[in-house]
C-alpha positions in Angstrom: 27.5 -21.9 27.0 29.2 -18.8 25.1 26.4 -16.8 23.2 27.1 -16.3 19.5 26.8 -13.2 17.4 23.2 -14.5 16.0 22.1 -15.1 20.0 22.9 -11.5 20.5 20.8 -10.5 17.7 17.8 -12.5 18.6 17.9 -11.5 22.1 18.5 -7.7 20.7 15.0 -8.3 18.3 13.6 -10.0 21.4 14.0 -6.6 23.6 12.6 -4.7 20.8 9.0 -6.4 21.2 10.0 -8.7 17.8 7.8 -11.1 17.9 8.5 -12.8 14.3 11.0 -13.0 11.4 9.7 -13.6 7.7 12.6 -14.8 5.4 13.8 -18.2 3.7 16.6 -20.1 5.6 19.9 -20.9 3.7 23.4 -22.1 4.9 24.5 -18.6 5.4 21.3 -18.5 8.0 22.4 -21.5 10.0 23.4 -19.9 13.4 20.5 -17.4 13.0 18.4 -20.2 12.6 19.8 -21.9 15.4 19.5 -19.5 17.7 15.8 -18.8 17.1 15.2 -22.8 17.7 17.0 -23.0 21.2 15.8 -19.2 22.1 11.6 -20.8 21.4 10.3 -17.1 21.9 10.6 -15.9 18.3 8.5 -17.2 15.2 10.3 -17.7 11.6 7.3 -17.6 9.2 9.0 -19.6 5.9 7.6 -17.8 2.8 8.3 -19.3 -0.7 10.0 -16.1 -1.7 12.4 -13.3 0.0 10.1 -10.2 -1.6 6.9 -11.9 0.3 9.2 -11.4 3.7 9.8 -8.0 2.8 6.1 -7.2 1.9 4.7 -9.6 5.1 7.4 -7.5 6.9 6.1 -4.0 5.8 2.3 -4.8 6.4 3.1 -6.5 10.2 4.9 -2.4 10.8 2.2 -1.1 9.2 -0.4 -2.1 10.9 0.9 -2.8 14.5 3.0 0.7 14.4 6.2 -1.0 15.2 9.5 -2.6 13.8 9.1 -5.9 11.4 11.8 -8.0 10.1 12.8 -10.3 7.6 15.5 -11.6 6.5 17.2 -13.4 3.5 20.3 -15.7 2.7 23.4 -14.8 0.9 23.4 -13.2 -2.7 20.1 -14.4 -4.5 18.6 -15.0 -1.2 19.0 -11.4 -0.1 18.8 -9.7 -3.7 15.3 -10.9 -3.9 14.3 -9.0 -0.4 15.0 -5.5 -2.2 11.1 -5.3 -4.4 9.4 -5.4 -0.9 11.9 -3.4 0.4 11.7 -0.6 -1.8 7.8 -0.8 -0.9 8.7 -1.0 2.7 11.1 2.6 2.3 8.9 4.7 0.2 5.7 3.9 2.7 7.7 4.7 5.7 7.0 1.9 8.0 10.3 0.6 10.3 11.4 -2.9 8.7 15.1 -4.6 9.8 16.2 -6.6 7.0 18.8 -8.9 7.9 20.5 -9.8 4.8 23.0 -12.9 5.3 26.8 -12.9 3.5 29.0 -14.8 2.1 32.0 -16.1 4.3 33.9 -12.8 5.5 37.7 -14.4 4.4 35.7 -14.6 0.9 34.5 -11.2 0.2 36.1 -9.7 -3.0 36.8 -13.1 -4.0 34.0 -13.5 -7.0 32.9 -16.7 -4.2 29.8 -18.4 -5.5 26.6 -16.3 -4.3 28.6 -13.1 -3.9 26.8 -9.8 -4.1 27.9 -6.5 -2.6 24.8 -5.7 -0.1 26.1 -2.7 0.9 25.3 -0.7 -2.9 22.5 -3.0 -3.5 19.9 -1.8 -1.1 21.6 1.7 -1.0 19.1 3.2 -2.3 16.3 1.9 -0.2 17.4 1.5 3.6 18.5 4.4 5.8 21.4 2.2 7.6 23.0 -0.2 5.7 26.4 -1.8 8.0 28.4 -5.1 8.4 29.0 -6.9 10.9 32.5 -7.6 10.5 33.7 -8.5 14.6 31.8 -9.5 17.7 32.8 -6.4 19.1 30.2 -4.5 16.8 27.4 -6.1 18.5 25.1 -5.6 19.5 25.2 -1.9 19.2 24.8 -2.5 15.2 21.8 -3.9 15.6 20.7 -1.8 17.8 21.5 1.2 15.6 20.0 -0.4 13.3 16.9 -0.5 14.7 16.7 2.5 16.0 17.6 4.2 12.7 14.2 2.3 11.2 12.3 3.7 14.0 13.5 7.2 13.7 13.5 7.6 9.7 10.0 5.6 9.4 11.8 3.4 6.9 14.3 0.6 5.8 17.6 -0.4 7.6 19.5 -3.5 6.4 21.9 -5.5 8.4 24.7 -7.5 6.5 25.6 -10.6 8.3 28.2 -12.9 7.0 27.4 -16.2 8.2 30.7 -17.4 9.7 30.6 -14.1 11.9 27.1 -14.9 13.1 28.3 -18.3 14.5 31.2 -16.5 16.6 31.0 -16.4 20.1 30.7 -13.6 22.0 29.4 -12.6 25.9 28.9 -9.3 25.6 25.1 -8.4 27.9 22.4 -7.0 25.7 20.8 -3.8 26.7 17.3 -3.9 27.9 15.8 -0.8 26.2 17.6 -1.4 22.7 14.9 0.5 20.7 13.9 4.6 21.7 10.4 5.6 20.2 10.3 9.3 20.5 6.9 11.2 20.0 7.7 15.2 19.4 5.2 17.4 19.2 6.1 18.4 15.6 4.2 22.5 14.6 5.3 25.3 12.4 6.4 28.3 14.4 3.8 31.2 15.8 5.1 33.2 12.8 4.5 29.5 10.6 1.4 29.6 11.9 0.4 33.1 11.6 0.8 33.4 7.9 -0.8 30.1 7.4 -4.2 31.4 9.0 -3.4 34.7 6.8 -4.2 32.9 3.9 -7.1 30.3 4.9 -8.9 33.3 6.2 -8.9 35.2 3.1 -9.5 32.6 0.7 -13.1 32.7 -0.9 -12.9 29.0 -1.6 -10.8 26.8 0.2 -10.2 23.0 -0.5 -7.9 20.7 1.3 -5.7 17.3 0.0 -5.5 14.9 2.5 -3.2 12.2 2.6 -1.1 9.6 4.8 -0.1 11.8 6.8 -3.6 12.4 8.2 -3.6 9.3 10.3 -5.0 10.0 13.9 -6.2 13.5 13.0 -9.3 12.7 11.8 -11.7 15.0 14.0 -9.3 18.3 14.2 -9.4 18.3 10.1 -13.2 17.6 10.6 -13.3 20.7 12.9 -11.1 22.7 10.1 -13.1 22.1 7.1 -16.1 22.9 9.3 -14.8 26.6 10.1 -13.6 26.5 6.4 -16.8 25.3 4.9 -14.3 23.7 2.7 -14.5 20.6 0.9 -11.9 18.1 1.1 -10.7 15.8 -1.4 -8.8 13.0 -0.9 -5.3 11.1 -1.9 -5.5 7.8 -1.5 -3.3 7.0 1.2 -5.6 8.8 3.3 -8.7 7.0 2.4 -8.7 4.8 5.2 -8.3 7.7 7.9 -10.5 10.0 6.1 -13.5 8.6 4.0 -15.4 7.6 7.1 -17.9 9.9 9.4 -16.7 12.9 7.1 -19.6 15.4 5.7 -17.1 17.4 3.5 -15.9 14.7 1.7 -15.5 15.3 -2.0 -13.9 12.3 -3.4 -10.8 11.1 -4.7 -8.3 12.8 -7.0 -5.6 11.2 -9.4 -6.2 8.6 -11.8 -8.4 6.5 -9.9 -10.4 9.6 -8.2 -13.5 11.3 -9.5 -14.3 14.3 -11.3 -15.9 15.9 -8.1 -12.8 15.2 -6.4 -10.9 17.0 -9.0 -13.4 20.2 -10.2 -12.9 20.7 -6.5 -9.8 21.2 -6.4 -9.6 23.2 -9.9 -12.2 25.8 -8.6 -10.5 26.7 -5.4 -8.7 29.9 -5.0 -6.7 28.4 -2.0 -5.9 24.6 -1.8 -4.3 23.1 1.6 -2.0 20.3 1.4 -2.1 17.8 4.7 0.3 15.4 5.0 0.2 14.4 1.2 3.4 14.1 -1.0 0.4 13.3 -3.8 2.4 13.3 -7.4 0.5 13.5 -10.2 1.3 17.5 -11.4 -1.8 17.4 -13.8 -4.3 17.1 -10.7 -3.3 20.2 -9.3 -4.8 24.2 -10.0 -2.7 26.5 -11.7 -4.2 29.7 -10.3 -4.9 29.0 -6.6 -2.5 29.4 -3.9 -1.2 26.5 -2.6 -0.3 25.8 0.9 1.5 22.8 2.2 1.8 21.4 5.8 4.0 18.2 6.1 6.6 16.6 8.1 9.0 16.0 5.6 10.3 19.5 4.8 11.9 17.9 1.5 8.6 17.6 0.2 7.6 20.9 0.1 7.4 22.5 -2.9 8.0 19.4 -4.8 5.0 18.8 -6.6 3.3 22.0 -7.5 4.8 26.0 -6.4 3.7 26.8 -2.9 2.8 30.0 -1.7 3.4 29.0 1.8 5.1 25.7 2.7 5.6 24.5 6.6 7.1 22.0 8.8 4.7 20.0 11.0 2.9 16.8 12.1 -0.6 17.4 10.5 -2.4 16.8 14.1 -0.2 19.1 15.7 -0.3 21.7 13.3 -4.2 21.7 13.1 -4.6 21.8 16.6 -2.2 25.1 17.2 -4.2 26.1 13.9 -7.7 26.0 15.0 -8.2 28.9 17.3 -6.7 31.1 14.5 -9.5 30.4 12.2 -11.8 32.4 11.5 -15.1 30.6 10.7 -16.6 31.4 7.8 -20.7 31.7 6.3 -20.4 31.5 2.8 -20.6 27.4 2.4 -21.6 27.3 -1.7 -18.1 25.9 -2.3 -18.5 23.7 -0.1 -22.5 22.3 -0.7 -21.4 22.2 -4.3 -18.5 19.7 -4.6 -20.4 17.6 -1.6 -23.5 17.0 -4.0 -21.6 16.8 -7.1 -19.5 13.6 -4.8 -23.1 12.4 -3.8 -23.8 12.3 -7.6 -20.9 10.4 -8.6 -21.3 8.1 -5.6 -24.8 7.2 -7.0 -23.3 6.8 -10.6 -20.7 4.5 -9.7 -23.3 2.4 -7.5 -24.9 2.5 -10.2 -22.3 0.6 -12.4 -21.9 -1.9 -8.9 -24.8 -4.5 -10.7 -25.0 -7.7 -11.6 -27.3 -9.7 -13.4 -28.1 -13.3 -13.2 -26.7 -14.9 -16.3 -25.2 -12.1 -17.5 -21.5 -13.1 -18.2 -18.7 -11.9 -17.5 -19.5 -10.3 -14.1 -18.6 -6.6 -13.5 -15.6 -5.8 -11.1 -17.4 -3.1 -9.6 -20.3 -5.2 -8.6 -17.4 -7.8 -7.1 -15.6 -5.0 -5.2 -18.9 -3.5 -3.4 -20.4 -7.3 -2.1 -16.4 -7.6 -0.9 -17.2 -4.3 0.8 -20.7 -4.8 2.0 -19.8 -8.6 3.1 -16.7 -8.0 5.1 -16.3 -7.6 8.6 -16.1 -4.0 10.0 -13.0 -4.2 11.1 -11.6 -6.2 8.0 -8.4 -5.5 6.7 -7.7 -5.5 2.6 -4.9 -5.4 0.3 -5.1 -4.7 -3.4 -2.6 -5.3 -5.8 -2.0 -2.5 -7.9 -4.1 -1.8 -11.3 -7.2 -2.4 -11.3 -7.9 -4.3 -8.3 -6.3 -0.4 -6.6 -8.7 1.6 -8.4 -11.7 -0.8 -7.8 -11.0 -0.6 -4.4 -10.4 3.1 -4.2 -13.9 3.4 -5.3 -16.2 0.7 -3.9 -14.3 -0.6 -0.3 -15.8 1.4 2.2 -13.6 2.8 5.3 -15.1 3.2 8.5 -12.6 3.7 11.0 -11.6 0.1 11.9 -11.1 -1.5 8.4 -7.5 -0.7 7.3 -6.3 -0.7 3.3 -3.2 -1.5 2.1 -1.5 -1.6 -1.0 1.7 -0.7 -3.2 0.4 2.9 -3.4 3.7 4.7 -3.4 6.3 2.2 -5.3 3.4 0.7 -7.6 4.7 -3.1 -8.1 2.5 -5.8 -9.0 1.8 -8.6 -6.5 1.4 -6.9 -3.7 -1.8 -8.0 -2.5 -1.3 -11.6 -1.2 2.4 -11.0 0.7 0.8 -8.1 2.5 -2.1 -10.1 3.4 0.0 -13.0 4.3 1.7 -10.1 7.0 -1.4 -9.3 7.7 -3.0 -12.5 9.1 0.1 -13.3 10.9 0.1 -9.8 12.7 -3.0 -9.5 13.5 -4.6 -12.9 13.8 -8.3 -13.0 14.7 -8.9 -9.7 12.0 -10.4 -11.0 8.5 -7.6 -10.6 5.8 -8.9 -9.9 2.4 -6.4 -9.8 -0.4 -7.6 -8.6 -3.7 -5.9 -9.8 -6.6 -5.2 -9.8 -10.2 -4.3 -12.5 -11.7 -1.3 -11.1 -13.1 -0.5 -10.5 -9.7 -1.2 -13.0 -8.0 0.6 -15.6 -10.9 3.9 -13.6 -10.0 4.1 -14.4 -6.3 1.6 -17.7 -6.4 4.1 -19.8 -4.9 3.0 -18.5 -1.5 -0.3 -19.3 -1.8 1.5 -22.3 -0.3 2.7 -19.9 3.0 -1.7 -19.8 3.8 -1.8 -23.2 3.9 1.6 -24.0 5.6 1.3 -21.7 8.6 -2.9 -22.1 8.9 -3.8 -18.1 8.0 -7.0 -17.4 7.0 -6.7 -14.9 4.2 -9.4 -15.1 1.8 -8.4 -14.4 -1.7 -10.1 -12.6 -4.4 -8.8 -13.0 -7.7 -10.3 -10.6 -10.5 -9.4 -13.1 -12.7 -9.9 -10.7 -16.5 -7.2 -12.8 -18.1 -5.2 -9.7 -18.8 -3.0 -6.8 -17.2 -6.1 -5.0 -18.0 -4.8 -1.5 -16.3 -1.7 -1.5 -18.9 -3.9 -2.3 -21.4 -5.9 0.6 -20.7 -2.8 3.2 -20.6 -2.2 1.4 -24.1 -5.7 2.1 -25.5 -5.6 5.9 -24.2 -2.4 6.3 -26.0 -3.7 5.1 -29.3 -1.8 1.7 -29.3 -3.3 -1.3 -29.6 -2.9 -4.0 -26.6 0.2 -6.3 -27.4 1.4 -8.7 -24.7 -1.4 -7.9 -21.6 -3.2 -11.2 -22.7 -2.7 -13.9 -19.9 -4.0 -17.6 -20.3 -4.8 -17.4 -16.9 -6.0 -20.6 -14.7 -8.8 -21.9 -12.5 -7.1 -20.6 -9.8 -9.7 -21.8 -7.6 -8.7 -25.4 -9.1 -4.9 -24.6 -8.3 -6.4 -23.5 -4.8 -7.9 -27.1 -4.1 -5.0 -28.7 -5.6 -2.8 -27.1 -2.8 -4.9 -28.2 0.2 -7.3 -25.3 0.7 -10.8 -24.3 -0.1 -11.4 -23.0 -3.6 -14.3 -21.7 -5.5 -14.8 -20.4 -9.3 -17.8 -18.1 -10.0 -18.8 -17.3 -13.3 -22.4 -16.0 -12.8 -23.4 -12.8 -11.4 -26.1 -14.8 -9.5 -23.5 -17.2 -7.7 -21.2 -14.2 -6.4 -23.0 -13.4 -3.0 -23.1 -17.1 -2.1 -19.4 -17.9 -2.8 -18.4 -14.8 -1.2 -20.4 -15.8 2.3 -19.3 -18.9 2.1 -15.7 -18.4 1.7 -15.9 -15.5 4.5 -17.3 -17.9 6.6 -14.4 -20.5 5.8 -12.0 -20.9 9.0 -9.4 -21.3 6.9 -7.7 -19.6 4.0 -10.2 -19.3 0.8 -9.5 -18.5 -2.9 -12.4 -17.1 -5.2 -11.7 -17.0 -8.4 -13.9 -14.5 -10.2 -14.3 -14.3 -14.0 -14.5 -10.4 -14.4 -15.2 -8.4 -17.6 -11.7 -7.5 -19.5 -13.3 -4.5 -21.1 -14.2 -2.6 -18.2 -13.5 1.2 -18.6 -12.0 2.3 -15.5 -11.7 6.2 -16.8 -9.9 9.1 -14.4 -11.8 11.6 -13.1 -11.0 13.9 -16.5 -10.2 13.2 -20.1 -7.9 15.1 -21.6 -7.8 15.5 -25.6 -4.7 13.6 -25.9 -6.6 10.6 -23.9 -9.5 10.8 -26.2 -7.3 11.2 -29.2 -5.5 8.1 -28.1 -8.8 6.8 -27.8 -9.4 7.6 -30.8 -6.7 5.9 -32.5 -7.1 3.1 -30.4 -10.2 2.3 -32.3 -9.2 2.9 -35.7 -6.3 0.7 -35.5 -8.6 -2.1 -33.9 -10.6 -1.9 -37.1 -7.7 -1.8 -39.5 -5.8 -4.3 -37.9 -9.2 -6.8 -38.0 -10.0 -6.4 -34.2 -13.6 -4.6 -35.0 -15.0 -7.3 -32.5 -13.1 -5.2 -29.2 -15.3 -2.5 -29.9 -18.4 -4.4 -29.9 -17.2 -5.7 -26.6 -16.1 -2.7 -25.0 -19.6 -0.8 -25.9 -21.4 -3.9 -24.7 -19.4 -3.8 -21.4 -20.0 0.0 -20.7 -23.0 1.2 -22.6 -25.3 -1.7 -22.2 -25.3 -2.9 -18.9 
């Protein structure tokens, strides 16, 4: 029997070490489909909708450090990949989408579902081709492939589904797929000047980010001859936060003020692998010095004295025996305790009280933390369920964190998770949810049950988009359209076929939380958490407290006094 086009591409995704495609089938999927049936050695994992394919895509490259793929049907089918996608692009992890097409002899036609794939997802994917003759593969796919691989990043495949069921005997190559490993360092002269300035600086603090991963001890060793302090973005919390005396904290809107005096007070700040963005978290008067991969991303968030090209392991390692170590560690001590200190303040604020209604986020976030395996893996959707985790899930070196920390969309949390499980099955997948999140995307609640994956789900269920709400309150307006009716979603849970459970009561949360994480099968907890909860970045400005300000006069004028009672109950009474 005559292979088809879709046989070359399965075998192609098979020599690649594919194990899996995430996607919803429609007609213009029918030979792809087919082939994956009669080939039996690749999985299609049916989601509920195309931008959970692309998110389960981007957490399976994530965490197994090699190519994903999903794929979606003609038009709406592959429009709806492009959320995920986006995600998938600006966190640099190598995902193949394969988006399906209308009929070739119809293209330009206005034919029912017709989209133009090749400007849609220009702006998110490295390669974007068509398959328009059996001659093309598979060397497309390949490319294809090997462009996600090499740019860390997005490649979509356009597929029109009458050429996918054309036959074709072309051999597939055995080694489709080419991961290269440089050793990536600035120059000796790179190199030199660098040391130049670390040596002379007084007071040295580094930002650490993604780019960090697997270089954990070498920055250990540099901060030690540095006696600098190091301050985190939070990409790099799950590489860096772990066995690490010179940690300072967080920075950005969901760091701490340690994080961020330390980086004001230094006379020479060292960027590592961090494209970090916000411009208002970074000194005016220190020089800054920038090591990264990308060489587009120096300079592009704050002047550099010195910016060079590198992979931060391999730069740190050629850096080292230029060091001089220094003696003076005040700077250092300093910005450690003043971290110890807010460490003990925001355990602090991690309480709850039996009967004390509704129960504190930060007191769900740290029993998440201190119940979870050690080698768990979370996702958070972004808002608050991001900034509770930033702050209370605890890395150690096995546990992995991800979340929608570049692109920022909501619903994150459970496609990622749903990647997650399937990728690594045997690993305990927590996905922390809001329930504006998780409402968006709840439809695959559906995939947990339907393909048996064990993610447990915790919904910080404040029946509001209680993170815009705050931006509203700190620019002085009050909060108009965050409410949400939101559900028992534990009820919902049930309703689908799995195991649900609604706490109310501080005093229940430990037990629901065992339980569920003892469940072999997915769980949803539902967890009625305080709306007002003040989740404040590390430094108020005057225009936030002006906002602030206004915020509460407005409440009063406009006859919402009772907000303030609750917001002072919530954070000054506890």
């Amino acid at each position: 029997m005559a292979k088809t086009i879709a046989d070359l591409l399965i075998d192609s995704l098979l020599n690649a070490g594919v194990k899996r495609i995430y996607g919803i089938v429609g007609d213009s999927l029918n030979a792809v489909l087919d082939s994956i049936r009669r080939s039996g050695r690749i999985e299609w994992v049916g989601v509920r909708h195309e931008e959970v394919a692309a998110f389960a895509a981007g957490a399976e490259a994530a965490l197994n450090n090699s190519i994903a793929v999903c794929a979606g049907s003609s038009g709406p089918g592959n429009l709806h990949l492009i959320n995920g996608l986006y995600d998938c692009n600006r966190s640099r992890v190598p995902v193949l989408a394969i988006a399906a097409h209308i009929p070739s002899s119809e293209i330009g036609s206005e034919y029912f579902q017709q989209t133009r794939p090749e400007l849609i997802f220009k702006d998110c994917a490295h390669f974007i081709e068509t398959v328009q003759r059996p001659e093309q593969m598979p060397l497309m796919v390949n490319m294809a492939m090997q462009q996600a691989v090499a740019n860390q990043g997005v490649s979509v495949l356009v597929l029109p589904g009458d050429v996918a069921g054309l036959d074709d005997n072309v051999a597939v190559p055995q080694v489709p797929v080419h991961v290269a490993k440089p050793v990536v360092k600035p120059s000796e002269e790179d190199l030199t000047q660098l040391a130049s300035y670390l040596n002379d600086g007084k007071k040295v603090t580094l930002l650490c980010g993604a780019g960090c991963q697997g270089a954990h001890d070498e920055i250990m060793e540099l901060c030690n001859k540095l006696k600098s302090p190091m301050v985190v973005a939070l990409r790099g919390k799950e590489f860096l936060e772990y066995d690490n005396p010179y940690f300072a904290g967080l920075t950005g809107l969901i760091g701490y003020s340690s994080g961020y005096d330390a980086m004001m007070e230094c006379d020479t700040l060292l960027m590592l692998g961090t494209d970090f963005p916000y411009r208002q978290f970074y000194p005016k008067n220190a020089k800054v010095l920038q090591v990264d991969i990308r060489s587009e991303h120096l300079g592009r968030r704050t002047p550099l004295t010195l910016g060079v090209v590198g992979d931060v392991k391999d730069t740190v390692e050629a850096l080292l025996p230029m060091i001089q170590e220094k003696d003076n560690s005040k700077h250092l001590e300093k910005h450690v305790k003043a971290y110890q200190k807010v460490r003990e303040d925001l355990d602090e604020l991690a309480v709850g009280k039996p009967g004390r209604k509704p129960i504190h986020p930060q007191y769900l976030t740290k029993l998440v933390s201190d119940l979870a395996d050690e080698d768990a893996i979370f996702t958070c959707d972004v808002g608050t369920p991001t900034l509770w985790a930033a702050r209370y899930v605890q890395m150690n070196g096995k546990r992995r964190l991800l979340g929608s920390f570049n692109h920022g969309t909501m619903a994150n949390a459970l496609p990622q998770a749903i990647g997650a499980a399937v990728a690594q099955p045997g690993k305990q997948v927590v996905s922390l949810s809001g329930d504006g999140g998780l409402s968006m995307l709840m439809g695959d609640m559906l995939t947990l049950r339907q393909h048996k994956l064990p993610v447990k789900v915790v919904v910080f269920n404040n029946t509001a988009l209680s993170f815009v709400e705050l931006e509203m309150k700190a620019a002085g307006y009050p909060e108009t359209g965050t409410g949400l009716d939101s559900p028992n979603y534990a009820a919902i849970a049930e309703a689908m076929g799995m195991k649900g459970i609604r706490v109310e009561d501080p005093a229940d949360l430990e037990g629901a939380l065992r339980e569920s994480f003892e469940h072999d099968g997915p769980a949803v907890i539902d967890v009625a958490v305080n709306r007002q909860e003040l989740s404040l970045p590390p430094k108020i400005t005057y225009e936030q407290a002006h906002g602030f300000t206004l915020w509460m006069l407005k409440a009063v004028l406009n006859g919402r006094a009772n907000e303030l009672i609750d917001l002072a109950k919530t954070n000054l009474i506890r």
